[in-house]
C-alpha positions as CSV (number, residue, x, y, z in Angstrom):
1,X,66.8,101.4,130.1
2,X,67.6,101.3,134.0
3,X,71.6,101.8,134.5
4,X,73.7,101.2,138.2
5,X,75.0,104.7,138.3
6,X,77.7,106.6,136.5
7,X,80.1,106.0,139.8
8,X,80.3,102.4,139.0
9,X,81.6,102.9,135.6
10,X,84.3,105.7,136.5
11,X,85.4,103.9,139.1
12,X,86.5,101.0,136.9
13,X,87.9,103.3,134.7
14,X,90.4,105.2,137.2
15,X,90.6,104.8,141.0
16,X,90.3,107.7,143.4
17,X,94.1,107.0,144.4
18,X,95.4,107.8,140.4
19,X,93.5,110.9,140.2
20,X,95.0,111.9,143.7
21,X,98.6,111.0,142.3
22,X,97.5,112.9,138.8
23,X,96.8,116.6,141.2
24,X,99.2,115.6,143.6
25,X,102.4,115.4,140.8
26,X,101.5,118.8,139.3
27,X,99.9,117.8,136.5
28,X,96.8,119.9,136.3
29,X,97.3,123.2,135.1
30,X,95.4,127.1,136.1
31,X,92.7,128.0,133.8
32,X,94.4,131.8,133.9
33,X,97.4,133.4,134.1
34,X,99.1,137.0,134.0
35,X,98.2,137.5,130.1
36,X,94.9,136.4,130.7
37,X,92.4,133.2,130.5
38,X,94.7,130.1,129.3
39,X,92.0,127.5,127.3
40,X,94.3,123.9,127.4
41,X,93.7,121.8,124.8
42,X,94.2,118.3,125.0
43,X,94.9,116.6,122.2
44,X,96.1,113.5,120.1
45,X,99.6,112.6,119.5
46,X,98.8,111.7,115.6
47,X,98.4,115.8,114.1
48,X,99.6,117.5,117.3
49,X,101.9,119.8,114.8
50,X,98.5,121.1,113.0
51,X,96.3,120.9,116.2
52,X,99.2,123.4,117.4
53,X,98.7,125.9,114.3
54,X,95.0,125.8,114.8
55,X,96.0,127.0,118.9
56,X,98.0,129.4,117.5
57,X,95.5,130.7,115.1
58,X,92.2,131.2,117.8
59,X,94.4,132.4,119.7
60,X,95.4,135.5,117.9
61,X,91.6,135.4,116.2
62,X,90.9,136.2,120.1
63,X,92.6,139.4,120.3
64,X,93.7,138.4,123.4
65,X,90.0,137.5,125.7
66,X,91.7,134.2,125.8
67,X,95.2,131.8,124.6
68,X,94.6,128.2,123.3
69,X,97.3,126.3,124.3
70,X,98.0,123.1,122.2
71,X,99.3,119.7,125.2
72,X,99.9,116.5,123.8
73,X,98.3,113.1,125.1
74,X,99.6,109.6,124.9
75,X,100.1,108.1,121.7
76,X,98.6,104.7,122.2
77,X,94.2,105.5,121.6
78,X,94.3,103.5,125.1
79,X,96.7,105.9,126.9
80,X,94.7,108.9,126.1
81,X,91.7,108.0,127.0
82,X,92.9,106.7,130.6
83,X,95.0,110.7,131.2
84,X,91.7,112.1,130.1
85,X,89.6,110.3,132.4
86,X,92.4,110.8,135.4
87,X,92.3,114.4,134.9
88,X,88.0,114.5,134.4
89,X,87.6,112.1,137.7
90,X,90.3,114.6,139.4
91,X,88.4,117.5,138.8
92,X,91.5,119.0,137.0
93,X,90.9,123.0,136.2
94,X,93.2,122.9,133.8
95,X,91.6,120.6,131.2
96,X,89.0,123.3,128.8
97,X,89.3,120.8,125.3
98,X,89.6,117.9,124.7
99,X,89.8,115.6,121.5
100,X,88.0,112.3,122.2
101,X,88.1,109.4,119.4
102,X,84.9,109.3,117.4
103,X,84.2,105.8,119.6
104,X,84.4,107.8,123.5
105,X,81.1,109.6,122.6
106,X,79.0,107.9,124.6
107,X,80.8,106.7,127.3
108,X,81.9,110.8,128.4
109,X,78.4,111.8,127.7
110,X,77.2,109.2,130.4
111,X,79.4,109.5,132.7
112,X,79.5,113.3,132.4
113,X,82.8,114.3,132.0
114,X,82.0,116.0,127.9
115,X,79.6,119.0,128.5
116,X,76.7,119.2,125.7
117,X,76.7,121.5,123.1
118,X,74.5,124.4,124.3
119,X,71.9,125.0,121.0
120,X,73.4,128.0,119.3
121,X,76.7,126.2,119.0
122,X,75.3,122.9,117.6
123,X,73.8,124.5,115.3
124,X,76.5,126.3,114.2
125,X,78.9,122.8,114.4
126,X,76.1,121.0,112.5
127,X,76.1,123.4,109.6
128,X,78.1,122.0,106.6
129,X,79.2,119.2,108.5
130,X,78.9,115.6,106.8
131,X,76.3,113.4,108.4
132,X,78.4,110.4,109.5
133,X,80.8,112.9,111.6
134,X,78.3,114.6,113.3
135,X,76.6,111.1,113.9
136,X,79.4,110.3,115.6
137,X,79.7,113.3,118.0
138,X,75.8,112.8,118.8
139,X,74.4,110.2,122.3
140,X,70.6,110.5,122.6
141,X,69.9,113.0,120.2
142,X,72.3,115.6,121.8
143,X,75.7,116.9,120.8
144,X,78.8,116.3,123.3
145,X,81.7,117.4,120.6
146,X,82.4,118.8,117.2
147,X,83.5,117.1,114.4
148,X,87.7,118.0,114.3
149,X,88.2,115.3,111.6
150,X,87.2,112.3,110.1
151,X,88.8,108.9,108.5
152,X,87.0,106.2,105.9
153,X,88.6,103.0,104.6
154,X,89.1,102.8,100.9
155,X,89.7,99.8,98.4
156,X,93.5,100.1,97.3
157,X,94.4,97.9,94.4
158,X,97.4,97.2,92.2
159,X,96.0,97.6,88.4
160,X,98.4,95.3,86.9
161,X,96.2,92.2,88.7
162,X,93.2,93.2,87.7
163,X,91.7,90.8,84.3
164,X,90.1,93.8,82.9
165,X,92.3,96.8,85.0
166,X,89.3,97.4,87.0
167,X,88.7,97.1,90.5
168,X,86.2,94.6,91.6
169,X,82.9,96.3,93.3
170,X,82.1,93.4,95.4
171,X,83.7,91.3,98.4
172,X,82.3,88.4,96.3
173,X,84.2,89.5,92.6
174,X,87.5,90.4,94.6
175,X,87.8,86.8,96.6
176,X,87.4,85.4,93.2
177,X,89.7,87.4,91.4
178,X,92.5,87.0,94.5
179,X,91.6,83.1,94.1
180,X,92.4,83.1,90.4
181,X,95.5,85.2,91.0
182,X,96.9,82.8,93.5
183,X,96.0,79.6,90.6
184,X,98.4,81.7,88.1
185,X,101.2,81.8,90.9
186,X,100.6,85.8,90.9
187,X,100.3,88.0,94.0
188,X,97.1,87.4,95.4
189,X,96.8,88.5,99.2
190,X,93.2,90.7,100.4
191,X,95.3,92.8,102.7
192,X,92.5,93.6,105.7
193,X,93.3,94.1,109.8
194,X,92.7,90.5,111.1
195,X,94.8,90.9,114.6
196,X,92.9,91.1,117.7
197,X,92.3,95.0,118.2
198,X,90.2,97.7,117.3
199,X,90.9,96.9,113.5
200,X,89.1,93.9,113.3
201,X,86.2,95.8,115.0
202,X,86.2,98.1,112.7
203,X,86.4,95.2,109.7
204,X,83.5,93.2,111.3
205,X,81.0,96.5,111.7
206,X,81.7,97.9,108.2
207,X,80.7,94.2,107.0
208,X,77.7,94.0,109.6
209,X,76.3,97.4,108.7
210,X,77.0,97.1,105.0
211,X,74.7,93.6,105.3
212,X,72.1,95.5,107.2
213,X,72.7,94.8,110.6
214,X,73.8,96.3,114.0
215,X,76.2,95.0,117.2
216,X,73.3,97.0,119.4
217,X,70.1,99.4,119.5
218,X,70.1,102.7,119.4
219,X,69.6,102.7,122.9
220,X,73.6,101.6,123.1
221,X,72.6,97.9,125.3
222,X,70.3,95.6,123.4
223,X,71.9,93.1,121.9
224,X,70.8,93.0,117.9
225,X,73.3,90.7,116.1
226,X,70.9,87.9,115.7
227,X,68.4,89.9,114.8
228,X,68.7,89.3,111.2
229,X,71.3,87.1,109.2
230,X,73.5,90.0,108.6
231,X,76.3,88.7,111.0
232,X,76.2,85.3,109.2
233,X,77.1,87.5,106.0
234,X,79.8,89.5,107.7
235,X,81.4,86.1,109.2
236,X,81.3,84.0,105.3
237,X,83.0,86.9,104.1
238,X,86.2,87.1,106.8
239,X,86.0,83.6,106.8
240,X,86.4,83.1,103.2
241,X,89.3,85.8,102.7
242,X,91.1,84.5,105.6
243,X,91.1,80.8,104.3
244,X,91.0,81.9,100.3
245,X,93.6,79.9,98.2
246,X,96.6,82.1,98.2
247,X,95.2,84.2,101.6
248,X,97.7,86.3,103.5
249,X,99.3,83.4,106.3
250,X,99.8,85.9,108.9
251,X,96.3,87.8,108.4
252,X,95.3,87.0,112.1
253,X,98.2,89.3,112.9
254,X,98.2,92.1,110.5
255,X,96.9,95.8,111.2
256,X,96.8,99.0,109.2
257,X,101.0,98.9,109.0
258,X,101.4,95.1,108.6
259,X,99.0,95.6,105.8
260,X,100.5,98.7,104.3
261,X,104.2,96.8,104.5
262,X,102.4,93.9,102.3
263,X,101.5,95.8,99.5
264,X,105.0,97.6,99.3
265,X,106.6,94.3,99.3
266,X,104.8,93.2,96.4
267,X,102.8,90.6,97.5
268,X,99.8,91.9,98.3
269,X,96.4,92.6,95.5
270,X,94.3,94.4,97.2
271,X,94.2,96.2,100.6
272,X,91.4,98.0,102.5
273,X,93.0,101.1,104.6
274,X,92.9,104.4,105.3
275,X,93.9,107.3,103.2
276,X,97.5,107.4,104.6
277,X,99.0,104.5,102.6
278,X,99.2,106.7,99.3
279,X,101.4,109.5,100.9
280,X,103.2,106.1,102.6
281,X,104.0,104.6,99.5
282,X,105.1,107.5,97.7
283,X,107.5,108.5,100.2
284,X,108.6,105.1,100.3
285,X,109.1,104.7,96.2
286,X,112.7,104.6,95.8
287,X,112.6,101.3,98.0
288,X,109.9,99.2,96.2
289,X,110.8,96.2,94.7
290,X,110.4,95.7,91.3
291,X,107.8,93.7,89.7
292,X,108.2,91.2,86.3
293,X,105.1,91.5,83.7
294,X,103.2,88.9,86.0
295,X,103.2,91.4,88.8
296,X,106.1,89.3,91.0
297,X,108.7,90.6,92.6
298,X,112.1,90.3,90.4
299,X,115.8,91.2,90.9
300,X,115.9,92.6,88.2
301,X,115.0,96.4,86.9
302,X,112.1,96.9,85.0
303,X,111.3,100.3,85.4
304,X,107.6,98.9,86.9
305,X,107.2,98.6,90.7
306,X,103.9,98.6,93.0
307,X,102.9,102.3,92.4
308,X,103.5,102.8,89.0
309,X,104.0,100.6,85.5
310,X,105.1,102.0,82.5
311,X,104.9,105.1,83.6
312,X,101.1,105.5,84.7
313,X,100.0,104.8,88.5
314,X,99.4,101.6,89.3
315,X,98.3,102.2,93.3
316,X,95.2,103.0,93.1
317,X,92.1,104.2,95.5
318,X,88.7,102.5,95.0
319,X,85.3,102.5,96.5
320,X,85.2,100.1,99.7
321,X,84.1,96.3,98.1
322,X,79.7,96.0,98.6
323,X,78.3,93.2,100.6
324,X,75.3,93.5,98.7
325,X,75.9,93.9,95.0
326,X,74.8,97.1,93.6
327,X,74.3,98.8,97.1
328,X,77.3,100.8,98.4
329,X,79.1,99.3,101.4
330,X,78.7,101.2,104.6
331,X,82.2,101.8,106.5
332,X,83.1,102.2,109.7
333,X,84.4,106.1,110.2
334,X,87.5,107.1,112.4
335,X,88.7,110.8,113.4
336,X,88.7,113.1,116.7
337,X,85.8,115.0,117.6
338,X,86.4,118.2,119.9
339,X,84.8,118.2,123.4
340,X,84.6,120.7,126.2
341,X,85.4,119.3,129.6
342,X,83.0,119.2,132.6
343,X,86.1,120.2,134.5
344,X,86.6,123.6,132.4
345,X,86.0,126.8,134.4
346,X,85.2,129.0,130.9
347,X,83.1,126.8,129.0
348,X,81.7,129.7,127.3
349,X,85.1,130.4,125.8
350,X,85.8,127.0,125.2
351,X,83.0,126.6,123.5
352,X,83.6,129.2,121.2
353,X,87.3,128.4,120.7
354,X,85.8,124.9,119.8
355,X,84.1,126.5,116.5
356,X,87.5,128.0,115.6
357,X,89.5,125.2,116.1
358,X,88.0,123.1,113.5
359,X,86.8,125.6,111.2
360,X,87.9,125.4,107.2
361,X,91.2,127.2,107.7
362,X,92.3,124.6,110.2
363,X,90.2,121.4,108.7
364,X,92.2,122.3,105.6
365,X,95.6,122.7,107.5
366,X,94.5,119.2,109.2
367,X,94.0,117.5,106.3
368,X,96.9,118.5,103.8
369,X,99.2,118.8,107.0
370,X,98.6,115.5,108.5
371,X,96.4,113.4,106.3
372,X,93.5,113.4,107.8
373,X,89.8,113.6,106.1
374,X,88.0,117.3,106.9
375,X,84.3,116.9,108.3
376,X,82.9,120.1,106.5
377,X,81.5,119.4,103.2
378,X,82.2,122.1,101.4
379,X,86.1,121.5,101.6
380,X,85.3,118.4,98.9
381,X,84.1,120.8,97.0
382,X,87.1,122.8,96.5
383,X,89.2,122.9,93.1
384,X,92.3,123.9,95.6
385,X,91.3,121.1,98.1
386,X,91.3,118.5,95.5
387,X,94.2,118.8,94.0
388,X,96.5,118.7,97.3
389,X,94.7,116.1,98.5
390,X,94.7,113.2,96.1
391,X,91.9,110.6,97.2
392,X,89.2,113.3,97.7
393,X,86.2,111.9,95.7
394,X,86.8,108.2,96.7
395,X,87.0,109.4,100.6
396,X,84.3,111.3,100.2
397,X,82.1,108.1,98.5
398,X,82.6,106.1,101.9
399,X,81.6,109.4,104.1
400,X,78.6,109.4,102.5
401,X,77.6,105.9,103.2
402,X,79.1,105.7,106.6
403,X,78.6,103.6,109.4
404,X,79.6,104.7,112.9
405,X,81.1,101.6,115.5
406,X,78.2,100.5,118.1
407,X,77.1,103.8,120.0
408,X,77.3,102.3,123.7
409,X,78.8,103.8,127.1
410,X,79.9,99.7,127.3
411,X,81.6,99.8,123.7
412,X,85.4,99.4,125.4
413,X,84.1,96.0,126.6
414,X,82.4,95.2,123.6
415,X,85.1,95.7,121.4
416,X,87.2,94.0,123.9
417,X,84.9,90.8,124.0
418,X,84.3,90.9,120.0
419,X,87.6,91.1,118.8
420,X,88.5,88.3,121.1
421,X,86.1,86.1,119.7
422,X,86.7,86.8,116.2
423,X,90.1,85.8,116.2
424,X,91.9,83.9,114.7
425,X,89.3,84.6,111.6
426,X,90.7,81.8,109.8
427,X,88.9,79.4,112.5
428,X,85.3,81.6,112.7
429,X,82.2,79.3,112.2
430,X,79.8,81.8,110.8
431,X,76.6,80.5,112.7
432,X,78.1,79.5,115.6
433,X,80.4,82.7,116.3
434,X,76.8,84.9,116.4
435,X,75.8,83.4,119.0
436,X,78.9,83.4,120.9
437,X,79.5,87.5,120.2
438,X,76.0,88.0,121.2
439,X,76.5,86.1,124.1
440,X,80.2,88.6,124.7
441,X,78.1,91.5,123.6
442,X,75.5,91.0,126.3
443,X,78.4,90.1,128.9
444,X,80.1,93.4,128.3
445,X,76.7,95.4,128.8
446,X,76.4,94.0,132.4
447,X,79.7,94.2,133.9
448,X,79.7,97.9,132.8
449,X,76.5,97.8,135.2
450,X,73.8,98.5,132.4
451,X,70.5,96.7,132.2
452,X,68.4,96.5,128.8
């Protein structure tokens, strides 16, 4: 694999001017200051209040050879990744950690901004970790972070619709069922993130992978969608619950909230999301609707909503549908790994602050605190662990059989170009779309200046 140069790439990314602006404004911070070496750690909006506590822990863990101190990026995925970048192109002192989306592996290990794990240290991070995590933190065979936490799409279902008050372990079984559903006049929408962003991406490569097939090599640039008929699969599936009788009308413009909202408003069967719609809907139970004994929203009160009928739970977490009957589907993983900058001046430090940071105490922390999936194994393990944190065994299921998004220093572009193409699902044309996203795939390898 030749490639243009790393300069190429940045320089799309950021210009010299913003990175001037970013160390002209006062932005970038001393690595040191009177009580001693100050480690900054940069982090994501979404569990800044536990990332905080973890700061606060290494830091007295330390006994005082260095602080961790806890700043905040952007909120928007998008945002964060452009400050990071500013501050890395800039040469800013001041940035020692960093947490980088499981899908910016590549691209900072390319362009050399995320320092690789020295070999004590990834063996120490790789220790207890689950696979899929650490897959994610890995570009050619090296480590460039440290799996913080992790994230895995489950089935959510309403019991009450189900014929038999099962879940239905195929795509297949639950179009059918949804189809029936919609026949009797019941609630019957497959609640999945159609809109054109990073949710359908993630839809489209859990269905790709769980059919056997890949967006690229393992060498992050050739093109392997037509190698097999594993896209045609993934495309008759979206195309057949976007177009289902009784399909959600505005499922070319839902994502993870839009989807949520359905469910709570009682119109909505099924739902694949992330773990954070049970602690949603709980908090949100005095305001559900209630439902009649076919499951529809009524005015008046029946005791039985959404989330529970009769008394017993009626939300409820499943295994992620199969593509293939009887194998397990393979879903697409989210999370923050943690990173050392290029641009820190006490990597050694950082590095080991890195191993505290998202050690059990504070995966733990991170996980009943804020939601969010640990990466070490043996935290699934724990009778404690369990019972604070509700959907355990079934998040656990899809770690197991994850599938990481396309490992490419060009996947901004790809996901870009994909997710453009495969909206509006409703009007995909299985065999002729797989041409057309091989066709994007390829185009976003070239204009990030790589050749296969």
């Amino acid at each position: 694999m030749r490639r243009s140069g790393k300069s190429r790439r940045t320089s799309r990314a950021v210009t010299a001017s913003a990175a001037a602006v970013l160390l002209a404004s006062g932005l970038a911070a001393c690595g040191s200051d009177d009580e001693g070496v100050v480690l900054s750690f940069y982090t994501a909006a979404d569990g800044a209040e536990q990332y905080a506590q973890a700061a606060e822990v290494c830091t007295a863990e330390a006994g005082g050879r260095y602080r961790v101190q806890q700043r905040t990026l952007p909120k928007n995925a998008d945002d964060q990744r452009l400050q990071l970048a500013r501050r890395l192109t800039g040469n800013d002192p001041g940035l020692d950690l960093m947490t980088l989306d499981v899908v910016w592996t590549a691209e900072f290990a390319e362009a050399g901004w995320a320092l690789p794990l020295p070999d004590d240290v990834a063996a120490a991070v790789s220790e207890g970790t689950l696979e899929g995590p650490l897959e994610s933190a890995t570009w050619q065979d090296r480590l460039y972070a440290a799996p913080l936490n992790t994230n895995t799409q489950l089935l959510w279902y309403r019991k009450d619709l189900m014929p038999d008050g099962q879940p239905p372990e195929t795509w297949d079984e639950m179009i059918e069922i949804a189809s029936g559903l919609a026949e009797e006049g019941r609630p019957s929408w497959i609640g999945v993130q159609g809109r054109q962003y990073e949710g359908l991406m993630v839809w489209f490569n859990t269905l790709l992978s769980s059919a056997g097939g890949s967006v690229v090599g393992e060498d992050g640039v050739t093109v392997t969608l037509t190698d097999n008929d594993a896209a045609v699969t993934a495309l008759d599936i979206m195309k057949r619950v976007a177009t289902a009788p009784g399909a959600d009308p505005s499922l070319n413009q839902a994502d993870e909230a839009a989807v949520r909202l359905g469910m709570e408003s009682g119109r909505t069967a099924f739902q694949v999301n992330w773990p954070f719609v049970l602690p949603g809907i709980m908090e949100n139970e005095g305001a559900l609707p209630f439902i009649d004994e076919n499951g529809n929203v009524t005015s008046e009160n029946t005791g039985n909503t959404v989330l529970t009928v009769d008394g017993e739970q009626n939300f409820l977490p499943a295994p992620y549908p199969s593509v293939i009957p009887g194998e397990p589907a393979q879903v697409t993983i989210g999370g923050f790994n943690i990173a050392v900058a290029r641009t820190s001046t006490h990597p050694d430090l950082a590095f080991e602050a890195m191993q505290c940071l998202r050690n059990e105490e504070n995966q733990r922390n991170n996980a009943i605190g804020g939601g969010v999936p640990p990466t070490l194994a043996a935290l699934y393990d724990d009778p404690d662990f369990q019972e604070a944190y509700p959907a355990w065994r079934e998040v656990r299921a899809g770690l197991e059989n994850a599938a990481v998004r396309p490992a490419s220093p060009a996947y901004q572009s790809i996901s870009t170009l994909v997710t453009a193409t495969l909206n509006p699902v409703d009007q995909i044309d299985p065999p002729r779309t797989v041409e057309e996203l091989a066709e994007q795939v390829r185009k976003a390898v070239n204009s990030e200046g790589l050749i296969p």
